[in-house]
VOKE-836307 format. One record per residue (C-alpha): residue in three letters; y, z, x. Coordinates in steps of 0.02 Angstrom, whole numbers, padded with zeros to 5 digits, always signed. Last residue first. Example, Ala and Ser with C-alpha at 12.3 -4.5 7.8 and 13.67 -1.06 7.14 Angstrom:
<nuros>
Ser-00053+00357+00684Ala-00225+00390+00615
</nuros>
This chain:
<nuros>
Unk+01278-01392-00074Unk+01142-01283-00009Unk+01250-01141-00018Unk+01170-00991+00096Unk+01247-00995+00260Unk+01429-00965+00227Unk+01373-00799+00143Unk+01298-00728+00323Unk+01167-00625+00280Unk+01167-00447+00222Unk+00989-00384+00227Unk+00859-00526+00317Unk+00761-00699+00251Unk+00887-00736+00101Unk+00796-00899-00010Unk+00921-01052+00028Unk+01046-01040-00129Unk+01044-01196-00280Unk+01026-01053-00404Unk+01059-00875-00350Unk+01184-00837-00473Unk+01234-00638-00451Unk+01180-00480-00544Unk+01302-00373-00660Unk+01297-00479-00810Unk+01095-00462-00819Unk+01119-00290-00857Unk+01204-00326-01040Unk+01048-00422-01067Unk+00950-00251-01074Unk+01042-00174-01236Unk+00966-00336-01326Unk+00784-00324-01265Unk+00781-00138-01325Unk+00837-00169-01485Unk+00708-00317-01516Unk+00561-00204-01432Unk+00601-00068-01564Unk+00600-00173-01692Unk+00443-00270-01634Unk+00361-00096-01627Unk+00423-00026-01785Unk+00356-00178-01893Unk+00228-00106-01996Unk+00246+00105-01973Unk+00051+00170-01973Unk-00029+00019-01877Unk+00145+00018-01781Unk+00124+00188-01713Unk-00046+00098-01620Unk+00057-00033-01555Unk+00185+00079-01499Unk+00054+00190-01402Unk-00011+00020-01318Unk+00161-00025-01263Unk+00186+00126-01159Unk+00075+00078-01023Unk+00137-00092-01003Unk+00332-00036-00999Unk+00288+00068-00852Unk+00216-00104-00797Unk+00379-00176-00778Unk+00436-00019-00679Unk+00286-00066-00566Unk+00338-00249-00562Unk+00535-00205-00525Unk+00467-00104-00357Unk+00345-00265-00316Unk+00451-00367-00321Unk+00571-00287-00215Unk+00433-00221-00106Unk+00386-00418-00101Unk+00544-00469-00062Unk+00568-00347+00079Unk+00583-00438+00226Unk+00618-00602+00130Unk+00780-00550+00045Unk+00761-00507-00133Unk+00879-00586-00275Unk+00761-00750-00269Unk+00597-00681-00306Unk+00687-00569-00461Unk+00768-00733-00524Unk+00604-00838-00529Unk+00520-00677-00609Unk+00653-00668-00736Unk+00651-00834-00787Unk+00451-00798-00824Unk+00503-00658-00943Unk+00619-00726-01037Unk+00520-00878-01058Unk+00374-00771-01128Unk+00503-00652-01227Unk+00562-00835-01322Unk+00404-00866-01381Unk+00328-00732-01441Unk+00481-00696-01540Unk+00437-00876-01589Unk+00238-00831-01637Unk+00305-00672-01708Unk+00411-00774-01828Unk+00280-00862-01865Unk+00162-00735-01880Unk+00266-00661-02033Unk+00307-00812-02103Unk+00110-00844-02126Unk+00107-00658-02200Unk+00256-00694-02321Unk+00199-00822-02391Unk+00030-00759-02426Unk+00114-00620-02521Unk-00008-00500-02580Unk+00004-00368-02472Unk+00189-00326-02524Unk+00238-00181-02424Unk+00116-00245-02259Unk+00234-00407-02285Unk+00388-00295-02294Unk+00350-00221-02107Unk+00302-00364-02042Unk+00458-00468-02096Unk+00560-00336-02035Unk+00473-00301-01858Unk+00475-00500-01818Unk+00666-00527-01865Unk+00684-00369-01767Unk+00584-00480-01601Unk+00664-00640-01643Unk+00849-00565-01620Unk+00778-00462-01449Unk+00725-00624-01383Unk+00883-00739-01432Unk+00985-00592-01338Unk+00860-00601-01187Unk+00845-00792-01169Unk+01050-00810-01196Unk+01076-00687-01034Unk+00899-00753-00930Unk+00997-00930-00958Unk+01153-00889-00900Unk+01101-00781-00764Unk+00974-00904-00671Unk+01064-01081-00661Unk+01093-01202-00821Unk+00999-01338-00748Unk+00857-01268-00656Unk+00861-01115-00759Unk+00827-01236-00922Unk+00699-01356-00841Unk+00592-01200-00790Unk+00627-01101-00928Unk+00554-01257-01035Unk+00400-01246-00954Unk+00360-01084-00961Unk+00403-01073-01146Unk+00314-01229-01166Unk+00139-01162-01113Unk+00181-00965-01179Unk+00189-01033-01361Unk-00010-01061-01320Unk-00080-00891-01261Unk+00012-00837-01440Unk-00076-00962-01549Unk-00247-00949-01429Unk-00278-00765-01465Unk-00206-00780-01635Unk-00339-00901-01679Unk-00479-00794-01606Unk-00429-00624-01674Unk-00440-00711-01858Unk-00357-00563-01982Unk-00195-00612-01927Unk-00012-00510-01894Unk-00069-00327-01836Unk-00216-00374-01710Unk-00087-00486-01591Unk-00032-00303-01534Unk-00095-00325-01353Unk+00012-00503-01315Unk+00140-00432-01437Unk+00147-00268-01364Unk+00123-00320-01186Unk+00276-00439-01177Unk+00379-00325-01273Unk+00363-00195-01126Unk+00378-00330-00992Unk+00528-00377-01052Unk+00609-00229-01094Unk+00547-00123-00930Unk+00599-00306-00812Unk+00754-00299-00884Unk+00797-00111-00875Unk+00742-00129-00678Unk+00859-00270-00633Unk+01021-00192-00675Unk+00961-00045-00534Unk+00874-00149-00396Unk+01014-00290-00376Unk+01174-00175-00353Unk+01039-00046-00246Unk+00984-00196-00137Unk+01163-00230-00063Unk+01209-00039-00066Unk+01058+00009+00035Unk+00979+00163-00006Unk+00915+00145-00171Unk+00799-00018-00127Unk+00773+00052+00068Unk+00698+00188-00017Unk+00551+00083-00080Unk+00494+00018+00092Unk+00497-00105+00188Unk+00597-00051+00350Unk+00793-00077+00381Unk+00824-00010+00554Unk+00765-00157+00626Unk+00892-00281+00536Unk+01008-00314+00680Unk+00837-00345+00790Unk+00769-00432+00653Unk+00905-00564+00667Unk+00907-00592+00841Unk+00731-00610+00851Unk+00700-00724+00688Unk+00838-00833+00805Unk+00753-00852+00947Unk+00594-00908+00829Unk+00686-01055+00763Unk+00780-01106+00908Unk+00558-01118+01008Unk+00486-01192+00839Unk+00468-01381+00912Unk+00393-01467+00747Unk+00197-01508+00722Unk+00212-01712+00660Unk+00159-01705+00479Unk+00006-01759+00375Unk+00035-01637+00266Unk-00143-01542+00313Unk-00092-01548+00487Unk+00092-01498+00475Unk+00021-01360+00360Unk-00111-01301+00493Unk-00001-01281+00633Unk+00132-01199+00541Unk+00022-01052+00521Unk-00066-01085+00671Unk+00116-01064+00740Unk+00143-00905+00615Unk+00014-00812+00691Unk+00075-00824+00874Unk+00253-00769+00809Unk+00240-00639+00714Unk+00407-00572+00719Unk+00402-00502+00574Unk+00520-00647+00510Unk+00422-00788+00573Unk+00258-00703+00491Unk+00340-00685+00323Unk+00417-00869+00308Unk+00240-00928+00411Unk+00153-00885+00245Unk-00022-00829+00280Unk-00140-00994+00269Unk-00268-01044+00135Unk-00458-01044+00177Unk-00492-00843+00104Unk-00403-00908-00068Unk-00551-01039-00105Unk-00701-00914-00073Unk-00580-00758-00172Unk-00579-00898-00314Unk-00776-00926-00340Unk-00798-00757-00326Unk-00668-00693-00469Unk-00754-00850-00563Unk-00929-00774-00563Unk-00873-00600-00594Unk-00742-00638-00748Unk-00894-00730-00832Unk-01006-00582-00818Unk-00868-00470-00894Unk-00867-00603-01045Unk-01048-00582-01060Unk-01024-00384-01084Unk-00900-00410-01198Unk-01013-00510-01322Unk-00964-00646-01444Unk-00976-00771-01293Unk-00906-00935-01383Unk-00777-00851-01451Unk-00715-00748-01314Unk-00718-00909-01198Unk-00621-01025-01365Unk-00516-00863-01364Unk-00477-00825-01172Unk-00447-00992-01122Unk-00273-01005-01215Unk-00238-00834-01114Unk-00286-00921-00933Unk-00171-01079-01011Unk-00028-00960-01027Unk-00052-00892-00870Unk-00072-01054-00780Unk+00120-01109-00856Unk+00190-01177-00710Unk+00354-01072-00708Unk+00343-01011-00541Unk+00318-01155-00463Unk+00419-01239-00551Unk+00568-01145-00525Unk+00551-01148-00335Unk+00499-01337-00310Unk+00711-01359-00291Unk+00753-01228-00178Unk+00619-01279-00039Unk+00432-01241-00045Unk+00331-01134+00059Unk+00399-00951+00047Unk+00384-00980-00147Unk+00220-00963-00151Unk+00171-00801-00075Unk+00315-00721-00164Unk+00253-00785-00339Unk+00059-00727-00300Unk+00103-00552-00263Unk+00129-00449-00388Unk-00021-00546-00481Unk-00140-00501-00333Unk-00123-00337-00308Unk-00091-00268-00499Unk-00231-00365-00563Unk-00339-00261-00430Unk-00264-00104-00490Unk-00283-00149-00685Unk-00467-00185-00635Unk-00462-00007-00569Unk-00399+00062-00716Unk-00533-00043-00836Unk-00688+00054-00746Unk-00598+00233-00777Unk-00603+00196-00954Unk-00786+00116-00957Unk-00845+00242-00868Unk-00778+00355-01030Unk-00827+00218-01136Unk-01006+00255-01099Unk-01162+00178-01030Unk-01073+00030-00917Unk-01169-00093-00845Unk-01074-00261-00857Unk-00909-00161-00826Unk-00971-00135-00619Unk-00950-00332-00612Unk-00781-00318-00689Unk-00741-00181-00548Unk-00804-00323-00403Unk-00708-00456-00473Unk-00559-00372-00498Unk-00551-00265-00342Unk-00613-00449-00230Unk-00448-00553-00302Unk-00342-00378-00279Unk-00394-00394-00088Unk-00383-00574-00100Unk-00184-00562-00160Unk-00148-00424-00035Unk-00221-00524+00134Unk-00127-00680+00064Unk+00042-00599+00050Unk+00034-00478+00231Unk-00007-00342+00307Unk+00167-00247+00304Unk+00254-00332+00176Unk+00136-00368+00080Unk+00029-00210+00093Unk+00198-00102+00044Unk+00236-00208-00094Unk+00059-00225-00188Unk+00033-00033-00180Unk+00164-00004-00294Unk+00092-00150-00420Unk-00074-00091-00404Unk-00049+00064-00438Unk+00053+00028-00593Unk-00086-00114-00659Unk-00188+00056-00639Unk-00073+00149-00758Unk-00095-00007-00867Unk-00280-00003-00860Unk-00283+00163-00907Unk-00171+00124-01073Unk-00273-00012-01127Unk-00407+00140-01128Unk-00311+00241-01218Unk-00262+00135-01339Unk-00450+00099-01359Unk-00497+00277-01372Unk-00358+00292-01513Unk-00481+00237-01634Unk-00591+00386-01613Unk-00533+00465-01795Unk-00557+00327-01873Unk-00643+00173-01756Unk-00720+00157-01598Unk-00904+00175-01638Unk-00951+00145-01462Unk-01037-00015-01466Unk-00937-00087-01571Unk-00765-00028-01534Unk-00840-00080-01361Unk-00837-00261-01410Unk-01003-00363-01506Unk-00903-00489-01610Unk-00953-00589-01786Unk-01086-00478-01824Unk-00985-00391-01952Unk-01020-00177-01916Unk-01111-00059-02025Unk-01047+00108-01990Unk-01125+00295-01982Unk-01062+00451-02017Unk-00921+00425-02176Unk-00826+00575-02193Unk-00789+00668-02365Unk-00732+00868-02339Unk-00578+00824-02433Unk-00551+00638-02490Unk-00646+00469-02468Unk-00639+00468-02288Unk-00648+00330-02148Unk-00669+00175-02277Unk-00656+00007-02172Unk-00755-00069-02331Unk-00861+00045-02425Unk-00744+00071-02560Unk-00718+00229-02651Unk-00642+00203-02828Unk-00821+00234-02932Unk-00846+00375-02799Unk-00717+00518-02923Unk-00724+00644-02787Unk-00688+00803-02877Unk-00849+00870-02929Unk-00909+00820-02780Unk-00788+00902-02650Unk-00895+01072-02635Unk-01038+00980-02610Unk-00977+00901-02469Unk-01001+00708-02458Unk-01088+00618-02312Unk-01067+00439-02340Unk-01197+00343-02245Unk-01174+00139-02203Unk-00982+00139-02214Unk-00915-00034-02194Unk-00865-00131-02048Unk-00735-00289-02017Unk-00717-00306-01815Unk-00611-00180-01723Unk-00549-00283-01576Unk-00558-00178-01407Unk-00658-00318-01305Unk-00534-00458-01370Unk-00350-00376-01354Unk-00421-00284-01194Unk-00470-00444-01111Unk-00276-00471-01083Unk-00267-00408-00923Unk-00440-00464-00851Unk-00432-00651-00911Unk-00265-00630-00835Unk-00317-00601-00677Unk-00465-00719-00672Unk-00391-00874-00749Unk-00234-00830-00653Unk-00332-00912-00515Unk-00309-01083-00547Unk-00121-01050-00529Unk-00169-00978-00355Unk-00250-01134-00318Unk-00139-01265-00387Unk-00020-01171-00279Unk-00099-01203-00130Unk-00156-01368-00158Unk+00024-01436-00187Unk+00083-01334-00069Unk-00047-01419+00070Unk-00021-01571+00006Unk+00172-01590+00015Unk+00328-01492-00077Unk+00448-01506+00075Unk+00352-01619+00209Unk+00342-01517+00351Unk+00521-01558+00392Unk+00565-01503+00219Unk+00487-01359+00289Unk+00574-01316+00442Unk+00748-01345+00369Unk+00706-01207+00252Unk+00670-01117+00393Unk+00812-01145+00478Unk+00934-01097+00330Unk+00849-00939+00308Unk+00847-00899+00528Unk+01012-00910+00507Unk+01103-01081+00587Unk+01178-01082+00767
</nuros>
């Protein structure tokens, strides 16, 4: 008799492989990266420091006679010299943000670091909470409940008084984000076969979400409008989300069987598809999660079993160099233009091939070659990125060397985008179903570790140009040597249960 893994995939070719109801499925919960990652990346609009210039400069009188004023300029001007502050600022009406509205500049700039950083430490929460609801309540339950966090917390933003609210406001939209975006690849996957599983991953709905931020951003000027925004689409999406099924994958293996016949039920209906006899498919989910019911969901189970612990360990330095380069130069777009707006969309946009491409590439090439040559040609881009930076703030003359400067970044960009989206394919694939999502989820929150730091290197690179891609680049490098000790899983049937039967998993 077959594993339960090489029935079910079986099962849903049989249910028409990558028919209407996946199609609409995952349309949706592409669709719905406009709200997540609207949130996640609204920092690198609503913290922007907009051109300002001093209004009142207060000026001891014991400094006077030596502050020389004629070469004191008004623009972005903090202090002059000893016991010489500026207390009030005139702000360019081309953005309102919290910087803004809160005076978040000089000495208080580091408000807005530290408020990306909140939000990152609850992207963390989220994340760790996102594995243990999945795969005990299950996917669709976790990615509405971080649907409903995000659009209730950005409804809270619109009426904020003060940035400390405003701080603790931004964590729990990090939580939500956390939730649903852990999620969304595991709930997708467990309906398609081997060959719809790089695409739908790789669809690039994240990096038209970012695109959308700018001409949205733009065209709002105010951060309060753009929280509005996030609320009406957040509600629009948890309405379209609450009518799709729970994946039958998950419910067949937790022996929920009832469940997982409407599940079915529904799919062969929407497809169009005759409703299959399920009775040797369900025997054998018993058999198998009887040999497999000592091994719960849970985050121990990673360290403790040998299996999970060759896959968890390599896997955990990728996902903290990728995700931590991904955040800096997503968050850090500040330090290579002068138009927020244009970089916005520039490096939202190199994310629409990169996803693409990855897709085509992994598909061909398999998993572990690709993320290997992706990585190294990541961390080269990223240096290349630091040193150009870092001579172009030397020079600040050289127009040439600016536009070759975001370049560069554009293709560092670039490459980290497909690096990282490779790695999600390959992360959803290493994990067996019972406790993908806890995988996931477990790499995810280390991920995000890498989220919270990078807003402290993109505020040392303001006062060291180029240390953060630099850093990032040498990071990204030492990484790839992990991916060496983690197996191929292209062309396999998706592992259901711990330590499966190898002679069941080639699809060739």
């Amino acid at each position: 008799m077959s594993s339960y893994s090489v029935q079910t995939e079986n099962l849903i070719e049989e249910l028409g492989g990558c028919g209407n109801l996946q199609v609409l499925l995952c349309l949706c919960i592409h669709s719905s990266n406009t709200i997540i990652f609207w949130s996640l990346l609204a920092m690198s609009f609503i913290g922007y420091t907009p051109d300002f210039s001093c209004k009142v400069l207060d000026v001891s009188q014991t400094s006077l006679s030596t502050l020389n004023l004629s070469n004191v300029s008004p623009d972005h001007l903090c202090f002059a010299g000893p016991n010489t502050t500026c207390s009030s600022y005139i702000f360019q009406q081309s953005a309102n943000t919290i910087v803004t509205e809160w005076s978040l500049i000089c000495d208080r700039r580091w408000i807005v670091a530290f408020i990306t950083t909140l939000q990152m430490v609850g992207l963390v929460v989220g994340s760790i909470i996102a594995g243990q609801v999945a795969d005990f309540l299950g996917r669709k339950t976790t990615i509405i409940s971080g649907i409903a966090f995000v659009t209730i917390f950005n409804f809270i933003g619109l009426f904020t008084p003060s940035w400390k609210i405003y701080a603790a406001i931004r964590f729990f939209i990090g939580t939500g984000v956390g939730l649903s975006h852990t999620t969304q690849y595991t709930y997708m996957i467990e309906f398609v076969t081997s060959k719809w599983r790089p695409l739908v991953v790789c669809f690039p709905s994240s990096a038209i979400a970012g695109m959308l931020l700018a001409p949205v951003s733009w065209w709002l000027h105010d951060w309060r409008s753009l929280h509005l925004l996030k609320t009406i689409v957040g509600v629009l999406f948890f309405i379209m989300i609450w009518f799709f099924p729970e994946s039958f994958r998950w419910l067949g293996a937790k022996m929920k069987f009832k469940r997982a016949k409407k599940s079915i039920k529904f799919i062969a209906t929407v497809n169009r598809r005759k409703y299959p006899d399920l009775e040797e498919l369900f025997n054998r989910a018993k058999v198998e999660a009887v040999s497999n019911i000592t091994m719960s969901s849970n985050f121990t189970n990673l360290l403790t079993s040998k299996e999970l612990r060759n896959v968890t360990l390599p896997l955990s330095i990728v996902w903290f160099s990728v995700c931590l380069s991904w955040y800096c130069i997503s968050l850090g777009m500040e330090a290579v233009s002068v138009n927020v707006y244009l970089t916005i969309l520039l490096m939202n946009f190199v994310d629409f091939p990169a996803d693409l491409i990855t897709a085509v590439f992994i598909s061909r090439y398999g998993r572990k070659r690709f993320c290997l040559a992706i990585f190294c040609m990541s961390g080269i881009l990223c240096c290349a990125a630091g040193i150009f930076q870092h001579f172009d703030k030397l020079s600040k003359t050289s127009s040439s060397l600016m536009v070759t400067t975001l370049v560069v970044s554009i293709l560092a960009k670039f490459a980290v985008a497909s690096a990282d989206r490779s790695v999600i394919v390959y992360t959803t694939e290493l994990y067996p179903t019972v406790i993908r999502t806890t995988g996931f989820s477990f790499q995810a929150t280390v991920g995000r570790f890498g989220a919270i730091v990078s807003p402290f290197l993109i505020h040392i690179n303001g006062y060291f140009p180029g240390a953060m891609y630099v850093i990032c680049g040498v990071i990204l490098v030492i990484s790839s040597v992990c991916i060496l000790f983690l197996r191929e899983t292209k062309d396999l049937i998706l592992q259901d249960y711990i330590r499966p039967d190898p002679s069941d998993l080639s699809t060739k």
